[in-house]
N, C-alpha and C positions, 0 to 999 in steps of 0.2 A: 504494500500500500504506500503511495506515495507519502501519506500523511505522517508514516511512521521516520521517516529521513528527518535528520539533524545535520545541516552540512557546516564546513569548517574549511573557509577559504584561506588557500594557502598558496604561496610561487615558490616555486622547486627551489629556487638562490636562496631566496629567507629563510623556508624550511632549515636547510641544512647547512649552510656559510660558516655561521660562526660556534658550529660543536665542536666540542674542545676531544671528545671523544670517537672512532672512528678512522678509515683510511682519511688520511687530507684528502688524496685525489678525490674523494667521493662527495670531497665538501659543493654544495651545489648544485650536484647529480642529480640522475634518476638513480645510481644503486645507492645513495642515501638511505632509502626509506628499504633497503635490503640488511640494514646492519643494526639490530637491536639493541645495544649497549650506549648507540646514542642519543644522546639529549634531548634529541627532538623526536626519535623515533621511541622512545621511552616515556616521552608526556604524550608524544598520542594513542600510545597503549592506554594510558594511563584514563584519555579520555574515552578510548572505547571501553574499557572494561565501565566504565560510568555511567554510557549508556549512546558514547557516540556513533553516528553508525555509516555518514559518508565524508572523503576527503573532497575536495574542491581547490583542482589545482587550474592556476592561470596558464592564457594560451601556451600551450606546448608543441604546434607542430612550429613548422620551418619559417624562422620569421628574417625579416630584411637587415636588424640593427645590430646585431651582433658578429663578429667577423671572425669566427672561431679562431684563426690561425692566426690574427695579429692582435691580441687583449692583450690589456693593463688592469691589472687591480689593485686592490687596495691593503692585499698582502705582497704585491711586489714592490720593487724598490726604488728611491727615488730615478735612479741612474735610469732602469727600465722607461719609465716615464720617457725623460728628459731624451733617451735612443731618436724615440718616435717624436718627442713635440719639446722639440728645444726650449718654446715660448714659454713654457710651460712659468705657473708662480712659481716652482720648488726649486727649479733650475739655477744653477747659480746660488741660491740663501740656504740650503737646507743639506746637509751630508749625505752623498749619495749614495751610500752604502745602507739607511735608514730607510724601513720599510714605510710606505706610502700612509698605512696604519697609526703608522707610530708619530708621524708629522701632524697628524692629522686629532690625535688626543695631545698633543701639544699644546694645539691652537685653544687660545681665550672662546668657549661656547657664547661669549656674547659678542663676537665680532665678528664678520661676514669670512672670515679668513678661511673656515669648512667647506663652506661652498662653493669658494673660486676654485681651489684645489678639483672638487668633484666637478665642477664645470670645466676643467682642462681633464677628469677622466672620460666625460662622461658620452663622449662618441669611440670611447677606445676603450671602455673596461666592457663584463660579461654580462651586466646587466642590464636588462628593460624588462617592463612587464609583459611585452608577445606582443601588442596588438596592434602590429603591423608584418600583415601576412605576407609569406611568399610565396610557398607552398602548403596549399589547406591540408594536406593528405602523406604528410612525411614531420616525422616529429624531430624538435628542434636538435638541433647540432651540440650548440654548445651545454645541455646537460650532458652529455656524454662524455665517456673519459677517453673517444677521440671520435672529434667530427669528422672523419671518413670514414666511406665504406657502410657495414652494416650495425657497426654498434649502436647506433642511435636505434635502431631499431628494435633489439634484440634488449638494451636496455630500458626502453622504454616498455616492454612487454614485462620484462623481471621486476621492475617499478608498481604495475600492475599486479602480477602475480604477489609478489609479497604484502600489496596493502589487501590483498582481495585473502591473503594468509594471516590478517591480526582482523579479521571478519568485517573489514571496511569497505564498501565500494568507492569508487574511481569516477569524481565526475569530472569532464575536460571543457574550459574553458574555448569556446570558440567564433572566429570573428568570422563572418561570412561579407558581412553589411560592404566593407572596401577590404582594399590592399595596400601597399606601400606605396605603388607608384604605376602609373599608369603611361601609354605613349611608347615613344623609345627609349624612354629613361632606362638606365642598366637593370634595376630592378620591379622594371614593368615584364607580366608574363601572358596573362587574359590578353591586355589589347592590340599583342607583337600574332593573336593565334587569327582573332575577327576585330580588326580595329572597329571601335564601335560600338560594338554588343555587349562586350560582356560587363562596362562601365554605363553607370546612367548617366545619360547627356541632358545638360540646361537647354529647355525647350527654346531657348534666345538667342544664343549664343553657341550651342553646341558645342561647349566645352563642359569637362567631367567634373561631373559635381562632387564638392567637397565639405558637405554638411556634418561628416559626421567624424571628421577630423583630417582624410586621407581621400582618395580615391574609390568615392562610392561605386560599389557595383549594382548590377540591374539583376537583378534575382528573380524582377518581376518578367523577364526573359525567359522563354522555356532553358535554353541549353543552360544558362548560370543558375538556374534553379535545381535544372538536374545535376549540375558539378556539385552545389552545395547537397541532395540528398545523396548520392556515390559517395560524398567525402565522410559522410556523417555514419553509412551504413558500412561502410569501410574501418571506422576507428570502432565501431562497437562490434564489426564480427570478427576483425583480424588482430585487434587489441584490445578485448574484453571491458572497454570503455563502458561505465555503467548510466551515463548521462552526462548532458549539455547543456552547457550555459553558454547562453546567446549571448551576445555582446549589441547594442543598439539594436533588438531585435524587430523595432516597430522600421524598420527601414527596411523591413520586409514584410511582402504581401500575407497576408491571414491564412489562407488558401494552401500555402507552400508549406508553411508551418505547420498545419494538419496532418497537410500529407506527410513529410519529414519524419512527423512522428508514428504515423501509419506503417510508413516501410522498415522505419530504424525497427518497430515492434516486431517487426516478421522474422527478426535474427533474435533481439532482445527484447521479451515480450516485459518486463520489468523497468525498460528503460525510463529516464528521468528527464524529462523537455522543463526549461524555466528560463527567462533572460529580461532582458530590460528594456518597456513599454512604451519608452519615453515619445513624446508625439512632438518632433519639431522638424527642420529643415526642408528639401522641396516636396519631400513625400510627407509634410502635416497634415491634417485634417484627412486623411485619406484622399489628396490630390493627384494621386497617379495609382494607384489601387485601396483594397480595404486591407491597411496597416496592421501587423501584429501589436497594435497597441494595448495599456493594459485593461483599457473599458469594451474592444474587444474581442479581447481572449478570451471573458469573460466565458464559462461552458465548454471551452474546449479541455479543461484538461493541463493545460501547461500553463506555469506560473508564470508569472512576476513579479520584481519589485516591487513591494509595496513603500515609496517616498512620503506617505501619511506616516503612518506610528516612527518612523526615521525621523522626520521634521519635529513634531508634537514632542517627545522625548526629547532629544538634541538640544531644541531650539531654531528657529529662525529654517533656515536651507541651505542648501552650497553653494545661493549665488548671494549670501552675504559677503559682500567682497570688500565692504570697509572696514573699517576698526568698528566705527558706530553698531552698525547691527551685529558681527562678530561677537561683542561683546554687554550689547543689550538684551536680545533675545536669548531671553535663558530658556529651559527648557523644560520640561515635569522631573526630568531626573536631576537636572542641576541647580535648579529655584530653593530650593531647600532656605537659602539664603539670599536677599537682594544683592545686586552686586550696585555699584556707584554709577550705573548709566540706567537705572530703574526708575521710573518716575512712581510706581504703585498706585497709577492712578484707576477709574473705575475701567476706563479705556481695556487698558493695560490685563486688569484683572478678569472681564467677559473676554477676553485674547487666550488667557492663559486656561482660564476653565471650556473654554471652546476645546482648544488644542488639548484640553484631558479628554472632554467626550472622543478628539481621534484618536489619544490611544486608546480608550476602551471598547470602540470600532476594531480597532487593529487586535488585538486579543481577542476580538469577538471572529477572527478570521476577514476582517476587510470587507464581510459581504453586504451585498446591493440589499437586501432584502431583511438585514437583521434588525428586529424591533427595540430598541432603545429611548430613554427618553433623555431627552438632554441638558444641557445648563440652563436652560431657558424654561424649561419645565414641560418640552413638548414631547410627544408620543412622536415619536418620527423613524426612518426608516434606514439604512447605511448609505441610500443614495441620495439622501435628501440632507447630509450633514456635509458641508462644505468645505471642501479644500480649494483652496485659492481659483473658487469659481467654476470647479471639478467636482465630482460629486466623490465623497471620500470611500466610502462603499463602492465598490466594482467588480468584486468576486462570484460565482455561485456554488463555489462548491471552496473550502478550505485550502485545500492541495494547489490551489490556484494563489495564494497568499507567502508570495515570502517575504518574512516577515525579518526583519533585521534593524540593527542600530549605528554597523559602523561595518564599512569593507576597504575594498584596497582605496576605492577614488577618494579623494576630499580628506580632510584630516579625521585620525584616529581618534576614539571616543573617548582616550586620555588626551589629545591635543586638542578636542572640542569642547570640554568641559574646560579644558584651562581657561580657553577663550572665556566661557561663561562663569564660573564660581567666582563666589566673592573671593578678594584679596583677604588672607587669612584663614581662612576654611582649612581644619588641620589635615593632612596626608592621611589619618584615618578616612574620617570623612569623607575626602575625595575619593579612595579607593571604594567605600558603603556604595558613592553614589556610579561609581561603575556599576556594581551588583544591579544597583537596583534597574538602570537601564536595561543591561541584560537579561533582567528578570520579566520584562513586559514581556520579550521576547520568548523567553523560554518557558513559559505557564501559560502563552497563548495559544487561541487555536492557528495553526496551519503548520509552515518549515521552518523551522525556527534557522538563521542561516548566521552563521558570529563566523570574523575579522578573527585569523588567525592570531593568537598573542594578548586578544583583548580579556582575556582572563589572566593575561599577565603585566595588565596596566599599562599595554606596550603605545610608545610613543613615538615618533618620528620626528621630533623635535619641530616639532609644528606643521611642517610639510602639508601645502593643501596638494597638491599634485608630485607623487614620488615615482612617475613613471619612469624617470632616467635618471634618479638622482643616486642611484647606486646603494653599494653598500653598507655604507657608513651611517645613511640619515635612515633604511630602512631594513638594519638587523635584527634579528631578534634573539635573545638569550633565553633559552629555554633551563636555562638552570636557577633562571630568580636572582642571578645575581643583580641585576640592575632594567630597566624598564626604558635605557634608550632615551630617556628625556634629555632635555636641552643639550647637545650636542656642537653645540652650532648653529645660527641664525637660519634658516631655511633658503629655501633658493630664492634669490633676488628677484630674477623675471615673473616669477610666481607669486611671490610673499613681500617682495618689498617695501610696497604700500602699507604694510600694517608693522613694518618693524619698528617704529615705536611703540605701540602697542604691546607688540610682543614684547620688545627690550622692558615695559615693565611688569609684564607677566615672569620674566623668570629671574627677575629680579626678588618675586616672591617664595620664599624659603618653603613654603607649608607646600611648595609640587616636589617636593624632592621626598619620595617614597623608600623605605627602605625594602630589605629583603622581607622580613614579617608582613610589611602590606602586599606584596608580591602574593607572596604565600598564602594568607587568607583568601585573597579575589579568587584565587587559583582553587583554592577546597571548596570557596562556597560555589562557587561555576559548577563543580563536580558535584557538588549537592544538588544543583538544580537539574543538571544531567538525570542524578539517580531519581528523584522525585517524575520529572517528566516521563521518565521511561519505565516507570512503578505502574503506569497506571494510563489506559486507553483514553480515560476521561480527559485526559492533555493532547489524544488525536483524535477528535474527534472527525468522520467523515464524509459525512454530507451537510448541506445549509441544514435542514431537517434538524439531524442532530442539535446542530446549534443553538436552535432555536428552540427548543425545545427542553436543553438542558443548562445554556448558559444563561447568565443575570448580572446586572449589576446595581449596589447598593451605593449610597451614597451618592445620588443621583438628584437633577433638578434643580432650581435657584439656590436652595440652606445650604450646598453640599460644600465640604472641606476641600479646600484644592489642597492639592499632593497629596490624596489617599485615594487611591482605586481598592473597592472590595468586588471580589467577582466568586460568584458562585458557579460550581459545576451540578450538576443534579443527576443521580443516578439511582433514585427512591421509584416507588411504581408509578407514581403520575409521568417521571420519562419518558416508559415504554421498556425494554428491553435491560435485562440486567449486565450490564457492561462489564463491569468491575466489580468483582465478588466480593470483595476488601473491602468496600466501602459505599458508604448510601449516596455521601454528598462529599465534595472537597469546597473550600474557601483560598480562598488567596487573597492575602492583603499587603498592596502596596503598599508602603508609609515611605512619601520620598521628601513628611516634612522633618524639621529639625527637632522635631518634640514625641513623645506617646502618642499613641491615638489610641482614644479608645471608642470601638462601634459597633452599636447592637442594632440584629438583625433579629427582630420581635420573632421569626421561626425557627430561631437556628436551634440546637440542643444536640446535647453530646457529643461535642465535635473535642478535639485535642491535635497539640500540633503533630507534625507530619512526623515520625518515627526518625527519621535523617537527620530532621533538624532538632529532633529533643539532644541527637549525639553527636550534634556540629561541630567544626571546627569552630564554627565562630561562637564566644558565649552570649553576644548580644543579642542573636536570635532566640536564645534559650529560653531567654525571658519572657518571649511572647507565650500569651496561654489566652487561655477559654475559661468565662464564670458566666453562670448565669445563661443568657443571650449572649453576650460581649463579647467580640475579639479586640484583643487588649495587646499592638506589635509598639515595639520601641520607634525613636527615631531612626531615618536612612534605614530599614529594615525592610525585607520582603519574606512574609511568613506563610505559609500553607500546612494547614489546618484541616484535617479528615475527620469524619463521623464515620466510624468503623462499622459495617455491615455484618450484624449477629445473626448468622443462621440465612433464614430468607429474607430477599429486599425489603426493605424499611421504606418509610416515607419519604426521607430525604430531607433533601431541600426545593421543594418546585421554584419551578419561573414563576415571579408575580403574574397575574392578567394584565397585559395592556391593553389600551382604547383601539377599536379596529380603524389601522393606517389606509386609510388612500393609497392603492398598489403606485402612483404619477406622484403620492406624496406631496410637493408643495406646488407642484407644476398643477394649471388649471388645465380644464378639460371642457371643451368647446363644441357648437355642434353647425354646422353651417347649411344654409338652401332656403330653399325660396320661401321662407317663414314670414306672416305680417311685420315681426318685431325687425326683423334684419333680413338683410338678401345675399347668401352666402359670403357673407364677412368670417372669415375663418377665427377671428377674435370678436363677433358680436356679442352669438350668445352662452353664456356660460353653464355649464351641465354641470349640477352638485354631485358631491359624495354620498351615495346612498347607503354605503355599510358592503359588509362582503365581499371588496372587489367593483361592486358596481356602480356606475355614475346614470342615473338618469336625471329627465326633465319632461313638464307637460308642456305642452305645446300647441298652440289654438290651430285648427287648420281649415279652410273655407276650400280650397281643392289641392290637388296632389302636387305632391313635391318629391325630388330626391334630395337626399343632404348623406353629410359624410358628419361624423366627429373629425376634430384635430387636438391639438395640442397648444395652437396660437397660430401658426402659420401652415400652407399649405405643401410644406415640406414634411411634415410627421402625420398626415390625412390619413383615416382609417374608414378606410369605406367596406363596399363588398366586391369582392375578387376584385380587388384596381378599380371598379366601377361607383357610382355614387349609390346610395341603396335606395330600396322602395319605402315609402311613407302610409303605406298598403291604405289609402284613402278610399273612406265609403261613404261617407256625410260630413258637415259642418259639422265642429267638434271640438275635444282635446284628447290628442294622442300623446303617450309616452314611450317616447326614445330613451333606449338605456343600451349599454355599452359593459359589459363584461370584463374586467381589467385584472382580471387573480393573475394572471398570464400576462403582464403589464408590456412582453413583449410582442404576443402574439392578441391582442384583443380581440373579445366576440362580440359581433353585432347583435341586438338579441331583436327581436322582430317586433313591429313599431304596433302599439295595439291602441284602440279608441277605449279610453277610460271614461268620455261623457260628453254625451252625445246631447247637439241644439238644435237639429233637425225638427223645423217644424215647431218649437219653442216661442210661448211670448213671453215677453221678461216686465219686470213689475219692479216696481221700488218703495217697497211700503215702509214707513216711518213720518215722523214730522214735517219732512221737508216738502210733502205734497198735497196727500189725502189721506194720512193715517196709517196706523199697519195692519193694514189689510191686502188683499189682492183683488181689488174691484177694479173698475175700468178706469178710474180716476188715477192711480199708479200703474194702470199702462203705458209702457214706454213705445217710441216709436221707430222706427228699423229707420236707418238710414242708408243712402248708396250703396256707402262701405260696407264689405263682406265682415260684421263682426259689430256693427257701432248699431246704439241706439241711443236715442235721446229725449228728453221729456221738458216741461217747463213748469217750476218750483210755483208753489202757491207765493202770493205778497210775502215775504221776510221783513223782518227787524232786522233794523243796524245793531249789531252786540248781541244779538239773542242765539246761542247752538241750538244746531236741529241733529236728528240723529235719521240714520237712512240706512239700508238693507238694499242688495241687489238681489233678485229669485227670476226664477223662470218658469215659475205656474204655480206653486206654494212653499209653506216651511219645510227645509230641507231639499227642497228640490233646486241644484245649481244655486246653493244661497253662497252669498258672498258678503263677508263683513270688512271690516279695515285691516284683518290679517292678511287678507287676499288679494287686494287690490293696491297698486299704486297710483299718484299723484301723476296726472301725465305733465308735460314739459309746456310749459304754459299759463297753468291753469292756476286760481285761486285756493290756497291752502285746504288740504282737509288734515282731521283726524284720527283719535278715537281706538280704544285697545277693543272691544269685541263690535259694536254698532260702529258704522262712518259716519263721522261729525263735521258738520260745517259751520262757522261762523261768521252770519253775514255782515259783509265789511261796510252794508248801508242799506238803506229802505227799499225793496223792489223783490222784481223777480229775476230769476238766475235760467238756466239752461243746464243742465245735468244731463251729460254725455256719457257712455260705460260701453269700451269696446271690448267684450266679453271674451275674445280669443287674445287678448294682449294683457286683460287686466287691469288697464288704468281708465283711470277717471278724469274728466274732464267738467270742470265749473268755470261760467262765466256770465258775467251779468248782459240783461237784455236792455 
């Protein structure tokens, strides 16, 4: 089941660079992850036996920037360097017999001196992250302990065998979207075979579009469509590749993607499709096909990033590119404390409890359809809760949700929080509020996906982009001795702009974590590992499921920001008994700086999670159960089981929500040749009627077709593409209604006459004529107009209310009071809660108009 993957992104070079254990040669290899005894191959045992269960490595086939045969790293020596790049900084100042390494812990971490260095490696050392392709279908060179011939081959397979021998699957990183270089560039290949094709071309210009960093190719192309499925069914049946991650995958067609995963299934029927949704460049909006993007993948089956609970957590986005927002928008994991760019004003405060209802969407699994109620106090729906104008809900099934807080791109969730935590916040605490970000992650529903190292505080010294910044700003020690923080200024082309900023972020002592903080993040990560994988109720597998067993407390205008409580429910009102161990579980975020303590008027016999009664950490310890009450410390993430005796118990059920509008906050419209409007696709507005359904009555003097819309004549829902019948048999009022449970597919449901005026005389008994009767003196009289009649009021007083009734041959029969009718556009005030009231504005008589298929009324003096 897809649902059951926990993956763990990692690049071959980081993995295994800097273990101190092991052949050297191996250091950065594929036979790395073949040698047990080291560092890195030793903590990710460590994480499977926990409960991890697939690795996620960056691009590994044959990429353009690496030149196997002529590198420089940063265990060679300065002399090596200076061979190839005389210019270099080190040349001439620095002893050339001194390894590249050893100049480079030298250097003052607060002066740009790190980077210039790595900017004179950084076209000539062995690292980049891959993703610039050269060959889709041959894996890279330089992990191999020699780029020719067949090793790369034969080691990349033994790479494979051995993680697929500590019970891990193998997912591979891969770019389809472009390549390196297109043309007759030397490492152009696609457009030296059909110049043309296999690149998408700018409809303008006719030159290759480069949206997506490099040399977009056209995938929406049969043949480049079919290179990317050969390449893809190629690494899963000839290298036991267990799954793919797409790289800009909306920069291709929806279509291909389906297929892709139809064919890879027919060798590997377990396979793993997921990649990232993003919707921008010339193929946006589905301008040149329907894009894999992530609103819709939605149903097929294969994930995506979810950038909601990323943002909402974090703070802000990745294109906070100044200091200003960098370090104002804090985040639900890092808020704990205001930092000094906070104004806490109400603004500020409806921003922050917004962005908690997205994380609790995103632990809810991201889906379109999941019922919640929000800071606002509204009953709403996961498509109808807002992301920057996006509807933050988009999934339908869980497995489609990956769900994460920090990966390779943008800074690491210990170099974003620095950005955001207040100055002083002690190195405990900072490391708590790692946890707790990772915690939304990992007690939610979908894939839970963690940035290799981020269970060991790992830093890159700020770095928003470390795609070539080598190995210095992005190693990682897997042995705890240190977390990689402030090393050096970050890369200037990249980070410049904010190095004041930064120069006084680590100017602040309380980022400098020791080994012990290290080491906790790192046990309790393994704790959430064991808990998540204790228990189904943390995969849960269809929306169904979800909806049906998850909750959330602490909800609506009162609610405490920085505490999320989420209920699982596995008692008989669920349905099915999941998990024998237990009725109900709890999870309680606390990401403020204080106790919380929060009852949940149903809860009963719940106690913490068995893991966490025998934590490493004792502050969790502390959390317990009285009463109602879950009672978790500050920075704390606690989970909390009600142990299942014997047969299913009650549980904990989902409260009852109010039944949502399946279109939610979007209105629902009905258009055609109606008296009121003459198919204006936003005339007239069709209510929520409960169930799913929206109707409306409808006056009708002869037939009509009309469609529902949504506002405009781009989302019309008619019958087969056609407008529908208004199945007209008399003057009347018909009710059109519209079926929406299926909010994608809507049913038309068939227009039926609810009250018929055929052959009707209409009367108006009360004060304003002849009394309330129905004698011929409040007969009204038909006019032209298919639907009007009008009559003429006895003498009125100026100041005196009269009160009036519409019928059409007695009581009860087509009565209409002031609930029923409106003022038309015009006319002299009425008004009046059960009788219609008029008061005359002066001595005389009036004219009482009532067009019975529209419902309004018309008064005007004679």
């Amino acid at each position: 089941m897809d649902e059951y993957h926990i993956l763990y992104e990692s690049h071959l070079r980081d993995f295994s660079f800097s273990d101190s254990k092991g052949k050297k040669k191996y250091n950065g290899k594929y036979l790395a992850l073949t040698e047990d005894k080291r560092e890195s191959v030793q903590h990710l045992q460590e994480l499977q036996a926990a409960g991890l269960t697939t690795l996620h490595i960056l691009p590994a086939f044959d990429i353009a920037t690496v030149d196997e045969a002529n590198t420089v790293d940063i265990n060679d020596k300065v002399r090596d360097l200076c061979k190839v790049k005389p210019e270099a900084v080190v040349c001439g100042t620095e002893n050339k017999n001194a390894t590249l390494e050893s100049v480079l812990a030298s250097y003052d971490p607060a002066t740009k001196d790190a980077q210039t260095l790595m900017n004179d490696l950084r076209m000539l050392d062995s690292f980049n992250w891959g993703y610039d392709p050269f060959h889709y279908t041959v894996p890279e060179g330089s992990y191999a302990t020699n780029a020719e011939g067949t090793a790369r081959i034969k080691e990349f397979r033994e790479m494979v065998k051995a993680t697929h021998e500590m019970d891990l699957k193998l997912v591979m990183d891969v770019v389809y979207n472009h390549t390196n270089a297109s043309g007759v560039n030397e490492k152009s290949v696609l457009d030296k075979i059909v110049p043309g094709y296999y690149h998408r071309l700018n409809i303008n210009t006719g030159g290759v579009e480069t949206s997506t960093c490099c040399d977009n190719t056209a995938t929406e192309n049969r043949m480049m469509g079919k290179l990317m499925v050969d390449s893809l069914v190629t690494w899963a049946k000839e290298y036991n590749v267990d799954g793919f991650r797409f790289d800009l995958m909306a920069h291709q067609p929806k279509d291909l993607m389906v297929e892709a995963l139809e064919e890879v299934r027919k060798v590997r029927p377990d396979i793993l499709f997921y990649g990232e949704g993003w919707d921008f460049g010339e193929v946006a909006n589905n301008a040149r096909f329907e894009q894999a993007t992530q609103i819709n993948m939605a149903g097929t089956g294969i994930g995506t990033f979810s950038d909601r609970l990323r943002d909402a957590v974090r703070g802000g986005s990745p294109f906070d590119g100044d200091g200003t927002g960098l370090r104002k928008n804090q985040g639900f994991a890092n808020a704990a404390y205001p930092n000094e760019r906070r104004d806490e004003s109400q603004e500020e405060l409806t921003n922050m409890l917004h962005n908690q209802d997205i994380v609790r969407l995103g632990m809810a699994g991201n889906l379109a359809d999941f019922v919640m109620v929000d800071s606002k106090g509204n009953t709403i729906t996961g498509k109808d809760l807002d992301y920057n104008g996006a509807p933050a809900g988009y999934t339908k099934s869980p497995s489609e949700n990956i769900s994460y807080v920090s990966k390779h791109d943008n800074q690491t969730l210990w170099d974003n929080n620095a950005y955001k935590t207040a100055t002083g916040v002690t190195p405990e605490e900072r490391a708590r509020m790692q946890t707790i970000a990772i915690s939304t992650v990992m007690t939610g529903q979908g894939i839970p996906f963690i940035h290799m190292g981020s269970e060991l505080l790992r830093s890159k010294s700020m770095q928003r982009d470390s795609y070539d910044s080598g190995d210095w700003f992005n190693r990682v020690r897997f042995d705890g001795s240190d977390n990689n923080w402030n090393v050096g200024l970050p890369r200037e082309d990249k980070d410049g702009a904010n190095y004041e900023l930064i120069g006084q972020i680590i100017a602040d002592t309380s980022l400098y974590v020791d080994e012990s903080d290290i080491e906790l993040t790192k046990q309790q990560f393994l704790e959430l590992l064991q808990m998540r994988t204790s228990s189904p109720l943390f995969q849960l597998q269809t929306a169904d499921d979800v909806a049906d067993r998850v909750d959330f407390h602490n909800v609506g205008e009162d609610q405490t920001y920085g505490l999320i409580v989420m209920s699982i429910d596995d008692g008989t009102s669920a349905g099915a008994d999941l998990d024998p161990n237990y009725d109900a579980v709890v999870v309680v975020v606390n990401a403020t700086a204080e106790e919380q303590n929060f009852t949940v008027d149903a809860a009963s016999g719940f106690e913490l999670h068995s893991v966490q009664q025998d934590s490493a950490d004792a502050i969790v310890q502390q959390a317990y159960f009285a009463g109602n009450t879950f009672n978790v410390p500050a920075l704390t993430t606690a989970v909390f089981v009600q142990p299942q005796d014997g047969t299913q118990g009650a549980g904990l059920p989902v409260d009852s929500k109010e039944d949502v509008p399946p279109f939610g906050q979007q209105k629902v419209y009905i258009a055609g040749d109606f008296p009121s409007d003459f198919w204006n696709p936003a005339g007239i507005e069709v209510p929520y009627a409960g169930n799913g359904i929206y109707k409306v009555a409808l006056g009708l003097a002869r037939d009509t077709g009309y469609k529902f819309t949504l506002g405009t004549w781009d989302n019309a829902m008619g019958c087969g593409g056609d407008n529908c019948p208004a199945n007209f048999s008399e003057i009347g009022m018909y009710e059109f209604a519209v079926d929406a449970t299926d909010y994608q597919a809507p049913q038309i449901i068939d227009t039926k006459l609810v009250e018929s005026y055929a052959g009707k005389d209409w009367y108006i008994p009360g004060t304003i004529v002849g009394g309330w009767n129905h004698d011929v003196a409040n007969l009204m009289v038909f006019a032209q107009d298919d639907g009007l009649v009008s009559i003429e009021s006895a003498e009125l007083t100026a100041g005196t209310n009269y009160e009036f009734k519409f019928t059409c041959g007695d009581w009860g029969q087509c009565e209409h009071g002031a609930s029923a009718v409106t003022v038309a556009d015009g006319s002299l005030p009425i008004g009046g809660d059960n009788n219609i009231t008029f008061t005359a504005p002066a001595d005389g008589r009036y004219v009482i108009s009532f067009d019975f298929l529209q419902k309004t009324v018309f008064i005007e003096a004679l």
